[in-house]
N, C-alpha and C positions, 0 to 999 in steps of 0.2 A: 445558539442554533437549536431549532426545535427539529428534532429526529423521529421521525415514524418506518414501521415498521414494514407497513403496508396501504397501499393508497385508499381500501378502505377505512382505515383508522386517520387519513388525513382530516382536519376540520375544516374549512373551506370558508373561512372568515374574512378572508382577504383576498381579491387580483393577486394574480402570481407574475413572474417574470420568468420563465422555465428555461433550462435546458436539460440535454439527456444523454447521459454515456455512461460508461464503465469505469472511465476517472481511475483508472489504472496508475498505483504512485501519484497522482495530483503533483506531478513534475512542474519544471516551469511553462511549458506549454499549454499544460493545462490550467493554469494559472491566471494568463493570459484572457482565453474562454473566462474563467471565473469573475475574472475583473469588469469582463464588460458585462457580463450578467449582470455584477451586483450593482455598478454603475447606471446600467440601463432601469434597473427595480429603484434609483431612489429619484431617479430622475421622473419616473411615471407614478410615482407613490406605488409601485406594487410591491413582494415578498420575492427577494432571489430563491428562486426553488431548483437543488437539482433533482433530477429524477434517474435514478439508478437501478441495480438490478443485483441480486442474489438466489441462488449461486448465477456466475458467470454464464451468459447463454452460452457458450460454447460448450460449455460442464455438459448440460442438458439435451442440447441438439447434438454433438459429437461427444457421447458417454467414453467413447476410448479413446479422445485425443489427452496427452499429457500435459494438460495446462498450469504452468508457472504465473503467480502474481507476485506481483511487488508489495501488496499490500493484502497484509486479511483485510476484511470488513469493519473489523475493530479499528484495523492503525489507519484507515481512510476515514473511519468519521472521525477521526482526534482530528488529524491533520485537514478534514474540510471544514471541521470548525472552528480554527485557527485564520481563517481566510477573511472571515465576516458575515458568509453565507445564516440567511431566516430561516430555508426549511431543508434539509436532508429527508427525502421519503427513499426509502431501500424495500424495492417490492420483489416479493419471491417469484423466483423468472421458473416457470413451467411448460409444458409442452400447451397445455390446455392455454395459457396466456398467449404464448405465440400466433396462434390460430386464429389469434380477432383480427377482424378485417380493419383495412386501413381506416376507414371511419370510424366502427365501434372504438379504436383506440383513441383516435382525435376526439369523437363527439365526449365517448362516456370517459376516460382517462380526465385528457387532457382538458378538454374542457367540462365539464359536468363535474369530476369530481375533484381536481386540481386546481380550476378559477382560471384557466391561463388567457392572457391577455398580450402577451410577449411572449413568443417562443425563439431565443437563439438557437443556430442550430448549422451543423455543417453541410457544405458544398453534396457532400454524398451519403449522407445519412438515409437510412432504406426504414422501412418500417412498414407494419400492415403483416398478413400472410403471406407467406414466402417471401417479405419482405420487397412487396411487388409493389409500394408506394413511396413517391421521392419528395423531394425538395421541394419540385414545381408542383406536385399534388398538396403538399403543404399549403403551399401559396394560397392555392385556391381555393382548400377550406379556410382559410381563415377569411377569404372575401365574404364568405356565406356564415362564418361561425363567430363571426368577430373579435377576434386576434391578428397581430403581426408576427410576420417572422422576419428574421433577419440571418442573412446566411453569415456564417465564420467561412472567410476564405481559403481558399485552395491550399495557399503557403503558408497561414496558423495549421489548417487540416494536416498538411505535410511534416510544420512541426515536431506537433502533436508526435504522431506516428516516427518519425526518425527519431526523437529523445526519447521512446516506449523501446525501440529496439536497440538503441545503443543502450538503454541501461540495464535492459537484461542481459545483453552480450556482456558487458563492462563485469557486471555483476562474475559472471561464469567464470571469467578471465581472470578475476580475483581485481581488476581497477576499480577500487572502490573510489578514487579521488575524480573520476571520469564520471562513475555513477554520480556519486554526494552533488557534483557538479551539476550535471542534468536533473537531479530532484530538487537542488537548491535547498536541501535539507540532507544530515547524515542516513543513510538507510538503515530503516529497523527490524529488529530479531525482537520478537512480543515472545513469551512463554511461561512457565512454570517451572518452579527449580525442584527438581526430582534428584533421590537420593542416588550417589553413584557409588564406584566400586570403593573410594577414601583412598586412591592413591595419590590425587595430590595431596591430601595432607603427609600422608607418609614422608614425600620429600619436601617439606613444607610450604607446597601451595597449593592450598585448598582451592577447591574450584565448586561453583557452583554449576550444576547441570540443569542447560535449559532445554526443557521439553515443549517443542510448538504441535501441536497438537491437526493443526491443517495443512494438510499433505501438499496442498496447491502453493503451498508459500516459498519463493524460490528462496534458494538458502546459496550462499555464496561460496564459490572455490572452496576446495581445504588449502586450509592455511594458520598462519597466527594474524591476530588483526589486535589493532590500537582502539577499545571503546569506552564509553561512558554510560551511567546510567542514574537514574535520580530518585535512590534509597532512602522513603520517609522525608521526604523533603530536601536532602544533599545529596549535591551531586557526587558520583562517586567513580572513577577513571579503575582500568584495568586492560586486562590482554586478555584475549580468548580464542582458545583455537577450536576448528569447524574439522573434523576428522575424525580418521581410526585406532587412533593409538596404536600406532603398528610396532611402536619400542614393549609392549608389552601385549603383544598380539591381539590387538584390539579386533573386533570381528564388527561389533554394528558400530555408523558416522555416530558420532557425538558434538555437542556444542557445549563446549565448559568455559567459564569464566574464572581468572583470577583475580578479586580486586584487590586493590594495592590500601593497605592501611584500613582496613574493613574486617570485623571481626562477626560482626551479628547474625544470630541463626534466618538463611535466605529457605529451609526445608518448606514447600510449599507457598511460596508468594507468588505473586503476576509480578516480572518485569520486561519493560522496554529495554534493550540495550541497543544503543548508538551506535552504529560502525564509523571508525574516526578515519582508520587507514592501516594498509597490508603490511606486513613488515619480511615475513618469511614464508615458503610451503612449508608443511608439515613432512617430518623426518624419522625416521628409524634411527635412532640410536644403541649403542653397542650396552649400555648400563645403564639403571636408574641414575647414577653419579653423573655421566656423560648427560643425558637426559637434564636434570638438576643444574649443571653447570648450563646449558644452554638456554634453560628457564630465565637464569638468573642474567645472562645478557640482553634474551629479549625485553627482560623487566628495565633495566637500563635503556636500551633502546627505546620504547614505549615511553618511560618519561620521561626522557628527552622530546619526543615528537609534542608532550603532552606540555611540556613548559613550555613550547613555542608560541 
């Protein structure tokens, strides 16, 4: 998959087959959209292009709304690359962008410097300034600019949108099996392992501390959770809890991992870690021992989930 940054660093070598969203988690709904994207690009000989957008306009248009994603930017291009898709362009979404009228975007975007020859694209997709141009204005430039569209129906659009809000709700709730379900992939926690207080080693489980760094990344219930992750090339299972340490007065949320049979210095690395499934909330206990002795059932629990 060829990735650009921005639609002027696109190279324009090929008819495209476009479409355009925010691809929020690329769940299975979105999937669906994808497929007939890439279908329709090999049937016309063109390049499946999506066309996306960073930061989130809502980030930019509503500066103080609290916006949660299911995905950084990062864990969406892994996972759209994995699809089959030719071009991922991610253009940085501005005020001054918003503002182009419904043709500058069609004429110079979309066609001029994208190639599009095929645009899919849904039932209610707005666009233009103030987002005062639709579907049926689509249509009509393309009788004039020479492209197709083709609408995604009302009930993929509805999909779409119902699997986006059950898996953040799912997520909140701590049903990661509800989520993983609707993404048709485990949900991920991307970070950096930053140095923590070394109280799990003290009662011997170390944990690595993942630091994510984008505040918009929803991060799931406190709790303990069932995950995996894939260290230098092996996979490698574990528990991690999302919490405060409240058995040892923890004050700021943390995300520690413990993997099972893993010894190697994680101080600074990038990883994915897999959410597999929830096992328990997070608990105040009376002792580090108390604490320790409950460690050591969830680790039992966990690998039992994990032999299944």
């Amino acid at each position: 998959m060829n990735t650009v940054q921005s639609i002027s660093k696109y190279d324009k070598k090929h008819p495209t087959a476009i479409t355009i969203g925010t691809f929020d988690g690329v769940h299975i709904g979105h999937r669906k959209i994808l497929e007939r994207l890439i279908n329709n690009a090999k049937l016309l000989d063109l390049k499946s292009t999506v066309l996306t957008f960073f930061p989130h306009p809502r980030m930019v248009l509503q500066q103080h709304a609290d916006i949660k994603l299911l995905n950084t930017i990062e864990e969406k291009t892994i996972i759209l690359k994995e699809t089959g898709l030719d071009n991922l362009i991610i253009h940085p979404f501005t005020k001054e962008f918003s503002r182009l009228s419904a043709t500058e975007f069609v004429q110079d975007i979309l066609v001029d410097a994208l190639g599009a020859k095929k645009i899919i694209i849904g039932y209610d997709h707005r666009f233009g300034r103030n987002r005062n141009a639709n579907i049926t204005d689509l249509i009509e430039f393309g009788k004039t600019m020479d492209f197709d569209v083709e609408e995604i129906p009302a009930q993929e659009i509805e999909d779409v949108s119902v699997s986006s809000t059950k898996i953040r709700n799912a997520l909140l709730e701590g049903d990661i099996e509800t989520a993983n379900t609707y993404l048709g992939y485990p949900y991920m926690l991307t970070g950096t392992v930053s140095k923590g207080k070394g109280l799990g080693r003290q009662i011997n489980f170390p944990t690595a501390n993942l630091h994510i760094p984008e505040e918009y990344k929803l991060i799931p219930k406190k709790g303990v959770y069932v995950v995996k992750s894939t260290i230098a090339g092996q996979t490698v299972y574990g528990m991690m809890n999302i919490g405060y340490n409240p058995t040892v007065s923890g004050t700021e949320k943390s995300i520690e991992i413990h993997f099972f049979d893993f010894e190697n210095d994680l101080y600074d690395k990038k990883l994915q870690i897999d959410i597999l499934e929830r096992i328990r909330d997070e608990h105040k206990f009376g002792t580090l021992e108390e604490l320790k002795a409950q460690l050591q059932i969830d680790k039992q629990t966990s690998l039992a989930i994990i032999s299944k």
